[in-house]
N, C-alpha and C positions, 0 to 999 in steps of 0.2 A: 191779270196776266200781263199787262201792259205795263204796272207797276213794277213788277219783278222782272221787267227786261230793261224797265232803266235803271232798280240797283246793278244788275250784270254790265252795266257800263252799256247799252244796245238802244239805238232811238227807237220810241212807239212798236210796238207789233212788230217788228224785224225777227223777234227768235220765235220758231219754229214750239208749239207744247211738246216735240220730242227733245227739241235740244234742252229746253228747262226739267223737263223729267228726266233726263242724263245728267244732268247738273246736280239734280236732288240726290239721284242715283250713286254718283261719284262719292258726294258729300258725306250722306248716312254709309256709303261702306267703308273710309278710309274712319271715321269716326269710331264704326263697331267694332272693324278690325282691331284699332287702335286699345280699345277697348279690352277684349279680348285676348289679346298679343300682351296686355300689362299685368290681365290674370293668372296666364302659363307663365310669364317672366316672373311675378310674387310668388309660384309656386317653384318653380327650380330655386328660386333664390333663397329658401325658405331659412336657411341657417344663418345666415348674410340678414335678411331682414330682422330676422327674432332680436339676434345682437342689436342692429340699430334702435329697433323698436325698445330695446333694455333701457337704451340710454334714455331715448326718446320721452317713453311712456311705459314705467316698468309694470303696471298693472295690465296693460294691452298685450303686453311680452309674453305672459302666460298664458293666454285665452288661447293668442297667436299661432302658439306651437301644437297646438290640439291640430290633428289632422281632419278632423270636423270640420272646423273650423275655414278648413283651405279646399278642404272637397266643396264645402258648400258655396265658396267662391268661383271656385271653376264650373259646378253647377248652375250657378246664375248666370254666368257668363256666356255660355255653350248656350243654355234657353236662351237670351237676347239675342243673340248672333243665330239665330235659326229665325227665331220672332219675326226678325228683323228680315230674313232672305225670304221668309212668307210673306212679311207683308210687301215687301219690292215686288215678288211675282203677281199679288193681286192687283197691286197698285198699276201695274204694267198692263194687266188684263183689261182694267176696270178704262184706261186712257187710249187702246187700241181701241176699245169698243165703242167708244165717245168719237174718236176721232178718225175713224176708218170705216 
């Protein structure tokens, strides 16, 4: 604990286990959104990428344009971002319960 409040820039034991589980909190959700937010953008873009992807990698270009293909990317994507807001809420459970 004490290790991870002085990468935060924080002398010894000064941060609070809430404020480094906000911190973690903050981290993984700007990351999965981020994440997530690049899947829905691949899929609107989908004509725009195919092109690029032509020049790019013309064997990737066909597979690409299969709508299989981009469901099962938004698929994946949608599972990690749920995954992910499951495991925060336990994670949150599991640190109340430790520390309250």
């Amino acid at each position: 604990m004490d290790q991870i409040s002085c990468i935060l820039g924080h002398p010894e034991g000064s941060v609070k286990p809430e404020v480094l589980l906000a911190y973690a909190v903050v981290a993984l959700s700007v990351s999965i959104f981020v994440n997530w937010a690049l899947a829905v953008l691949l899929f609107a873009l989908k004509p725009f990428t195919s092109i690029l992807m032509a020049f790019i990698r013309p064997d990737l270009a066909r597979n690409f344009m299969q709508e299989d293909y981009l469901k099962l990317i938004l698929e994946k994507a949608n599972i990690f971002f749920f995954g992910f807001v499951d495991f925060v809420i336990r994670l949150g459970q599991q640190f109340h319960d430790k520390f309250h």
